[in-house]
C-alpha positions in Angstrom: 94.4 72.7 134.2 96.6 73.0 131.3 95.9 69.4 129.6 92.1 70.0 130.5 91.8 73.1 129.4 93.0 71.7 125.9 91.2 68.7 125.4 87.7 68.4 127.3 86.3 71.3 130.1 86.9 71.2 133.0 86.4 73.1 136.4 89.5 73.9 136.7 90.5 75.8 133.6 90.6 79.1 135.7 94.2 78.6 136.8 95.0 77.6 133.2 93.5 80.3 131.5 95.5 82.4 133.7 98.9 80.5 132.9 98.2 80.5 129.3 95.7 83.3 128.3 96.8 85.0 125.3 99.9 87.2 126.1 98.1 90.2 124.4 95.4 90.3 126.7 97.5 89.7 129.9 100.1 91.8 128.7 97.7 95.1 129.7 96.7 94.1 132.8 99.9 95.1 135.1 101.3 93.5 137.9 104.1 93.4 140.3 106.0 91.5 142.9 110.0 90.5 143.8 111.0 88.0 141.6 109.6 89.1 138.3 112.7 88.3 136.3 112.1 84.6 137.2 112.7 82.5 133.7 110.4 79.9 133.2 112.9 78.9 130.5 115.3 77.4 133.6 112.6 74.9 134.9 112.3 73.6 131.1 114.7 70.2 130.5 116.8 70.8 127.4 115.0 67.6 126.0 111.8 69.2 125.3 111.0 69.2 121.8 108.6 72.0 121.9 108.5 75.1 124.3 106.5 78.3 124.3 107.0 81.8 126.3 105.1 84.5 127.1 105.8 88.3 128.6 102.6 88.7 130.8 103.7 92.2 132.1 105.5 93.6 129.7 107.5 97.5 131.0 109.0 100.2 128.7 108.5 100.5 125.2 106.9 96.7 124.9 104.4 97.7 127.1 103.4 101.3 125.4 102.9 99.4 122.2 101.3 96.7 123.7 98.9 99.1 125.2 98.3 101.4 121.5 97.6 98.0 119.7 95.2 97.3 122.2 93.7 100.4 122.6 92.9 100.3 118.6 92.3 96.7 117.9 89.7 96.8 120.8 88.3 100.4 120.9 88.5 100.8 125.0 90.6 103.8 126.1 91.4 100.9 129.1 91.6 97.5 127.4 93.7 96.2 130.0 90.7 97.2 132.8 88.2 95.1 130.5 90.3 92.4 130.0 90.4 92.2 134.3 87.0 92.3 134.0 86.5 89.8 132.0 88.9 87.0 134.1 87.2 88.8 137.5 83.7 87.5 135.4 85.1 83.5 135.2 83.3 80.9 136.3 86.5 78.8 137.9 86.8 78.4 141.9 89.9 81.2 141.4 89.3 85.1 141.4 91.5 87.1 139.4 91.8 90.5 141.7 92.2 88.4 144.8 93.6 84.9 143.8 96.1 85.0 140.3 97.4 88.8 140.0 99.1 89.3 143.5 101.2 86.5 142.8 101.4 86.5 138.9 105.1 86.7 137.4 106.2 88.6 134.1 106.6 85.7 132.1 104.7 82.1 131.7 106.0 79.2 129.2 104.1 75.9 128.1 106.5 72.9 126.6 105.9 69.6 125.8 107.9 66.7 126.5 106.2 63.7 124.8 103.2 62.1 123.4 101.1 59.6 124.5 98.6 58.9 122.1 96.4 61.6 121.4 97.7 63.5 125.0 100.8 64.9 125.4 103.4 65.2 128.2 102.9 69.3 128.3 102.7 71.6 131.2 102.4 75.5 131.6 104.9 77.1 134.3 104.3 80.5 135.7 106.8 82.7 137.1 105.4 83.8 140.7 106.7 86.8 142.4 105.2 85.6 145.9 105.2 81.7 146.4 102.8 81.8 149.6 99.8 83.4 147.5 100.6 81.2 144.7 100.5 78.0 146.9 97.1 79.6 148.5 95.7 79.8 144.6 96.9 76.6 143.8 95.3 74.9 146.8 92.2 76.3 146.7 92.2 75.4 142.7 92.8 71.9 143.3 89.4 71.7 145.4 88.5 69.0 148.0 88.5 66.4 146.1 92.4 66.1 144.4 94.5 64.4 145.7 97.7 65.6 147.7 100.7 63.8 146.8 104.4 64.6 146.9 107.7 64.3 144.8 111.2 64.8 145.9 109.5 67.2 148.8 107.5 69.0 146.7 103.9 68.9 147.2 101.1 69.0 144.7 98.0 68.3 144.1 96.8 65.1 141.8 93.0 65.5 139.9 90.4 62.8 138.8 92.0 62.8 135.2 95.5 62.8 136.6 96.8 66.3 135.9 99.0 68.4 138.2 99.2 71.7 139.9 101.8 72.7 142.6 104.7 75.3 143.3 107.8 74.2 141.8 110.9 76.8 143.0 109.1 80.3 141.9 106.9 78.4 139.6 103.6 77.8 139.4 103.1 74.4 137.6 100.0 73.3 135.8 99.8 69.9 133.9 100.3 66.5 133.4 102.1 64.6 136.5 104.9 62.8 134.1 105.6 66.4 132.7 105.1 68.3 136.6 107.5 65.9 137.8 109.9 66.6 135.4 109.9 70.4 136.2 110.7 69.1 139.9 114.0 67.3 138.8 114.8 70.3 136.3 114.7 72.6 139.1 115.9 71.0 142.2 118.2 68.7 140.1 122.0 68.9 139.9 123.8 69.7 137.1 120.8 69.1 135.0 120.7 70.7 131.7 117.7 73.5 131.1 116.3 74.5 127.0 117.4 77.7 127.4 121.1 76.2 128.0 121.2 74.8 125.2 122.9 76.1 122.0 120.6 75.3 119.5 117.7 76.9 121.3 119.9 80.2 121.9 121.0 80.0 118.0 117.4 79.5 116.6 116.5 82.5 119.0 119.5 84.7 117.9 117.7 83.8 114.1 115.2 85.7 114.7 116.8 88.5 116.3 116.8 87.6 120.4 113.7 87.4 122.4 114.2 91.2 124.3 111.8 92.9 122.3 109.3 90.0 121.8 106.1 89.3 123.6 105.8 85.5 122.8 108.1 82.8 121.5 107.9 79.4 120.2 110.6 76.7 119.8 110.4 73.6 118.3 113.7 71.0 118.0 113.4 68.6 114.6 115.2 65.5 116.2 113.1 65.6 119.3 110.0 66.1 118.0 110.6 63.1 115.8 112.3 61.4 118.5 108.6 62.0 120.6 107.0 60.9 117.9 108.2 57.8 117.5 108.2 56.9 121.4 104.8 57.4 120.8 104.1 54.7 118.3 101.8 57.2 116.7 103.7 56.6 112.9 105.3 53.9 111.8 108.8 52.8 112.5 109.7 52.1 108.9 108.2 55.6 107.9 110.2 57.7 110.8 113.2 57.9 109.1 111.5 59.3 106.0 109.7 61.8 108.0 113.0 62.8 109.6 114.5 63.9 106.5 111.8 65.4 104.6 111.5 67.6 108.2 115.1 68.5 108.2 115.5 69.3 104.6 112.3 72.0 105.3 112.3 72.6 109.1 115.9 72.4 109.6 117.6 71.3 112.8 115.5 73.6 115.2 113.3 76.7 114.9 111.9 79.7 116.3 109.0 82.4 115.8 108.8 85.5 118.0 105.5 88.2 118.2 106.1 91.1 118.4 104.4 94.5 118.8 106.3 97.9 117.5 104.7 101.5 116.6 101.1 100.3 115.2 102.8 97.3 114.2 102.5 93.3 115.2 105.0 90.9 113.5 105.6 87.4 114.1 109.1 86.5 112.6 110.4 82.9 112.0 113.7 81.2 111.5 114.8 77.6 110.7 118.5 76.8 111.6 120.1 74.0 109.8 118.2 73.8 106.5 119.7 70.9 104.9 117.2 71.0 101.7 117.7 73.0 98.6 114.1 74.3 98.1 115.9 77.6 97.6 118.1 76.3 94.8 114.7 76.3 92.4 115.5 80.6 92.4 113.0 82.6 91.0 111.6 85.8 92.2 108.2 85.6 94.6 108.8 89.4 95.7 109.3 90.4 91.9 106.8 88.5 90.8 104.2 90.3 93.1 105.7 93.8 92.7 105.0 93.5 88.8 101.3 92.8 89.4 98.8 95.5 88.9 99.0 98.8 91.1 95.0 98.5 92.4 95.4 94.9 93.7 94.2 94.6 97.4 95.8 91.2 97.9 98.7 89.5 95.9 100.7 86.7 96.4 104.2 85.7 94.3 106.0 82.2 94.4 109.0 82.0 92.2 110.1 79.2 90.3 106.6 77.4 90.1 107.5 74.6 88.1 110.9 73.5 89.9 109.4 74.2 93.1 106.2 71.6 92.5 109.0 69.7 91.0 111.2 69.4 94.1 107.8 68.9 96.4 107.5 65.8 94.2 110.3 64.4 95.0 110.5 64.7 98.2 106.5 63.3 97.9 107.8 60.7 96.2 110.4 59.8 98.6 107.4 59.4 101.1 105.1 57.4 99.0 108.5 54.6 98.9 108.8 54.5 102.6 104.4 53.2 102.1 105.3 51.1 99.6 103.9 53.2 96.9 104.7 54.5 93.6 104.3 58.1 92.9 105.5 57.6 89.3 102.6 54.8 88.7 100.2 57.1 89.9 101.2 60.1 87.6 101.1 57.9 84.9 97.9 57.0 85.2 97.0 60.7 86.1 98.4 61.5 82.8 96.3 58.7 80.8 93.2 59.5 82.7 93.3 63.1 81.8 95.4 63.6 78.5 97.9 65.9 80.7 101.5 65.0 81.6 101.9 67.4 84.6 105.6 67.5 84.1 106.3 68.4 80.8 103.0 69.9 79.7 102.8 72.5 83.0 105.9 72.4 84.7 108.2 72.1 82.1 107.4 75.9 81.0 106.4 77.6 84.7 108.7 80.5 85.7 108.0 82.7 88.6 104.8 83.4 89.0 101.9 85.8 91.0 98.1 85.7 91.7 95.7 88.8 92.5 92.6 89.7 93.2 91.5 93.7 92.5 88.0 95.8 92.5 86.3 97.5 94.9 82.4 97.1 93.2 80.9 94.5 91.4 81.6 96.0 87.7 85.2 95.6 88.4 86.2 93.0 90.7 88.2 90.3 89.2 92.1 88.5 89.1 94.7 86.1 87.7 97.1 84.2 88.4 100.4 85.2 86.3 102.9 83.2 85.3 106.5 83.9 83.2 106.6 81.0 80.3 109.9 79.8 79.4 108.0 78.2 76.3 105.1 80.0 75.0 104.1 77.4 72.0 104.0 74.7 74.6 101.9 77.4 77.3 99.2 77.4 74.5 99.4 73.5 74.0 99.1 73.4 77.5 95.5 75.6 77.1 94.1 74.0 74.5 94.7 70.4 76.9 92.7 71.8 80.2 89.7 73.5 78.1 89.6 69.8 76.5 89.7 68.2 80.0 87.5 71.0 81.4 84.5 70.0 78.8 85.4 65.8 79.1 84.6 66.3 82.9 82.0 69.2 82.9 79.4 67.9 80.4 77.8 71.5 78.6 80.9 73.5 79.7 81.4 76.4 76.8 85.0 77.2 75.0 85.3 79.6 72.9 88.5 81.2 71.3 89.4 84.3 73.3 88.7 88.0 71.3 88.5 91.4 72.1 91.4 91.1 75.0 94.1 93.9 74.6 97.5 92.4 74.7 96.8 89.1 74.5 98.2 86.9 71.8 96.2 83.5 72.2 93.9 81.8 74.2 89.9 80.9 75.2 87.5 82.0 77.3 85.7 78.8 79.8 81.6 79.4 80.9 80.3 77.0 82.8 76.6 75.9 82.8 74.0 78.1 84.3 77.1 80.7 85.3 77.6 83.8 84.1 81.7 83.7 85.6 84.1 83.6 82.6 87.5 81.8 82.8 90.3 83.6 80.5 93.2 81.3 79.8 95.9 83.3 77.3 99.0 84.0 76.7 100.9 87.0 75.9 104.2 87.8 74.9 106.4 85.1 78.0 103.3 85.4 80.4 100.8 82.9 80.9 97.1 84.3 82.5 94.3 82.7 84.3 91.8 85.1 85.2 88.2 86.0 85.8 87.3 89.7 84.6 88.4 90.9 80.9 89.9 93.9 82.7 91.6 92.0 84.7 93.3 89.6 82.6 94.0 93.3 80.5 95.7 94.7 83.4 97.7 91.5 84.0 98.9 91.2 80.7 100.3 95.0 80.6 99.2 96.9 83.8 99.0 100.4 84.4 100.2 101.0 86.8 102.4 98.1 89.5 102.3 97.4 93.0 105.5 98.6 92.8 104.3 101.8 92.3 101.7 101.5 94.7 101.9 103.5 98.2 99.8 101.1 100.6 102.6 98.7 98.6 105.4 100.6 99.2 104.6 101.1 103.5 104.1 97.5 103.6 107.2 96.7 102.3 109.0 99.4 104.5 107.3 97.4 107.3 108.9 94.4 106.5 112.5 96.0 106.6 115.7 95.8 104.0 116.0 92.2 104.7 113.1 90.8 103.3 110.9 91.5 100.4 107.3 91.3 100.6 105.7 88.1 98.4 102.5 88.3 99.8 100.1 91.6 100.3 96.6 92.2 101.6 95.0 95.9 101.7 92.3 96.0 104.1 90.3 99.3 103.1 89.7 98.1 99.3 88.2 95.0 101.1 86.2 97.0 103.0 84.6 99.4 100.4 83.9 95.8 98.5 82.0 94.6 100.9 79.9 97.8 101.3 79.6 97.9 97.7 77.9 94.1 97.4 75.4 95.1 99.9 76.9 94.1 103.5 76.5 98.2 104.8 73.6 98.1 105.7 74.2 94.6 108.0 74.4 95.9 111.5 77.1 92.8 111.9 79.3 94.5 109.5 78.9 97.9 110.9 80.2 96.8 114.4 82.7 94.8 112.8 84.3 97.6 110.4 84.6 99.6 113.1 87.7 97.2 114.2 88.4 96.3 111.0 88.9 99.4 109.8 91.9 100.1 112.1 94.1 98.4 110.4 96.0 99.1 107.7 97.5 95.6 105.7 99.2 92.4 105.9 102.5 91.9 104.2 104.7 88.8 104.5 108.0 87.2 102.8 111.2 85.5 103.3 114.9 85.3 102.8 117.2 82.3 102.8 121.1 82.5 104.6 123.2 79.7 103.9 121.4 77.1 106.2 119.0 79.1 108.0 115.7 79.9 106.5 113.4 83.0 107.5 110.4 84.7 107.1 108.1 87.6 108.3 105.0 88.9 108.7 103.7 92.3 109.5 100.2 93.7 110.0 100.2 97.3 110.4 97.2 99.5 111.8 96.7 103.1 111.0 
């Protein structure tokens, strides 16, 4: 059962499993019946805060790249006949073949209602396309020794820990009885109101461009997930309110993530709808940032506006340190005492946009920075000179020396700890501040070659992302892999097998985009 399943085993985690298996893996395995359009969505109450679908059997174009991925990610010509095999192989009282597929629908969704200490009100309900097998599966689930109970004429069956399973309409329902009895009323209820009735969960949906081509979803509501949370006594009264704004300001009114699998791609796109906070208003650059870092980086990350976007997470931290009767302020100050540093206006004060990355593919080069555009250079180096001091107050026989030899660099030292032989570069040059490890690459962050920008594997990553959104973060896997042979893990049979799926894929890029009050953000891994 669903709430076994997630918190302790249990015998019954075969029915489950089949309810809420990955919808990759169940997505190849095929299917059929009569009423496979069945939305599990419409036996979901509006007031669930968080809800969750799945395509199990997805047709068309969904299913032929569902089926490439697989085929690529898992090296079977048939991954869809191992993955049968593998729920045939369970240990559970059901059997795949006989039991689960002749009745298994094309879509399953989990939701929660509620919290109850560390449980929650949750269920999983799976769209069946015959109701006869799926009672037959349920029952002989259950076992001799549940209970049989029954609810507004619907019968189910009742387990030693108190969780549910029974056929609710052309739904099979697995999970807590509060949260099974509540799919009862949703479905044989009047004039009840379902989630996907409701506008908000439609709008966050429509945010991240519809569900038809995705093969999972997620949905979360702000005000009921607070709402739950409180009912739950799990936080403080006096701190809810608190909690509810720092959540709407970030997480907005509702949101929604979809998966998705296109040619040799997998995204997972996200939207928040009703943004009221103005994290966007620091500006900056991320994707710019990242696209100016040097051409032969395998992974890069970009986050613009550093020091009004720490800025505005202190607020809002201190804003939550008032609500326990703290004093954020107090505690800076005594930071800044402690340590000779005044975060604000010895870092932040001067932190533009800003990008790390890491580059090499052997041990003579491997190496990165962090990069960051100084308003204030003078105070950039002021700031230097402070953390090598700190450094050596805290790290008794740590070396600084002043920085020579690096090309470009105007200022700055060079940090050894004991008994390493790592150096730390802290300089400046020109409006950009460096952090590095690896003369050449501090060198190459200072004035680079060559940029991602110009980069290829850079270049296909961003066209993956599409015109909408610029990519702020960007992994390469093959670099990664030829690093990893060079330091001496080719000859680990481990890393042989693992390369082998590892080696199918091409890289990871990710960024975001903010429209008036709806914030998004995507991710795409690509395989070759």
């Amino acid at each position: 059962m669903l709430t076994s399943a997630l918190a302790r085993p249990a015998r019954r985690a075969a029915l489950a499993a089949s309810a809420g298996a990955l919808a990759l893996g169940l997505a190849a395995c095929g299917g059929g019946g009569d009423s496979e359009d069945a939305s599990p969505a419409s036996a979901v109450p509006a007031t669930a805060p968080i809800y969750a679908e799945a395509v199990l059997r997805p047709e068309g174009d969904l299913k032929k790249n569902v089926d490439e991925v697989l085929q690529k990610v898992t090296q079977k010509d048939d991954p869809g006949a191992e993955i049968e095999k593998l729920l045939n192989e369970g240990d559970g009282p059901l059997d795949w073949e006989a039991d689960v597929k002749p009745w298994l629908g094309e879509r399953a969704g989990v939701f929660v209602t509620g919290f109850n200490g560390e449980d929650a009100d949750a269920a999983v309900v799976v769209a069946s396309t015959d109701d006869e097998k799926a009672a037959a599966a349920v029952e002989k689930d259950a076992g001799e020794d549940a209970e049989q109970r029954t609810y507004e004429d619907v019968e189910y069956w009742v387990d030693a820990d108190g969780n549910a399973e029974g056929v609710v309409g052309d739904f099979v329902v697995v999970g807590t009885e509060r949260a099974f009895r509540t799919v009862v009323d949703t479905v044989n209820g009047d004039d009840v109101e379902t989630i996907e009735d409701g506008d908000q969960y439609g709008e966050a949906l429509d945010a991240v461009g519809g569900d038809e081509d995705a093969l999972a979803t997620v949905y979360v509501n702000t005000e009921g997930l607070i709402d739950a949370v409180g009912r739950s006594g799990g936080i403080p009264a006096e701190q809810l309110d608190s909690l509810r704004e720092t959540l709407q300001e970030n997480g907005g009114e509702a949101a929604a993530a979809k998966l998705g699998v296109a040619d040799n791609q997998v995204t997972v796109e996200s939207a928040a709808i009703g943004v009221t906070g103005d994290a966007a208003s620091a500006g900056g650059d991320a994707a710019a940032a990242v696209a100016a870092l040097p051409g032969d980086a395998w992974m890069a990350f970009g986050i613009g506006a550093i020091g009004e976007r720490v800025r505005n997470a202190m607020d809002q931290l201190r804003t939550a340190a008032e609500a326990q009767g703290q004093d954020l302020d107090q505690i800076l100050a005594q930071v800044s005492q402690q340590t000779g540093i005044d975060i604000d206006q010895d870092l932040l004060s001067w932190m533009g946009d800003g990008g790390v990355f890491v580059r090499g593919t052997g041990l003579s080069d491997i190496g990165g920075a962090l990069v960051v555009q100084t308003s204030d250079p003078k105070r950039s180096n002021e700031a230097i000179v402070k953390i090598a001091q700190l450094l050596q107050q805290q790290s008794p026989g740590t070396s600084v020396s002043p920085l020579r030899g690096v090309a470009g660099a105007d200022d700055g030292v060079v940090i050894s700890a004991p008994g390493s032989p790592v150096q730390v570069i802290l300089a400046t040059a020109g409006d950009r501040f460096v952090a590095g490890v690896g003369q050449s690459a501090v060198e190459e962050a200072i004035d680079p070659k060559t940029t991602l920008a110009d980069s290829d594997a850079f270049q296909a990553a961003a066209d993956a992302l599409g015109d909408d959104v610029k990519p702020s973060f960007f992994f390469d896997v093959a670099p990664v892999l030829t690093l990893a042979e060079a330091v001496g893990a080719g000859g680990d049979p481990s890393f042989a097998e693992a390369k082998q799926y590892l080696s199918q894929f091409g890289s990871v890029a990710a960024g975001g985009s903010r429209d008036g009050d709806t914030q998004r953000a995507k991710l795409v891994i690509t395989l070759k």
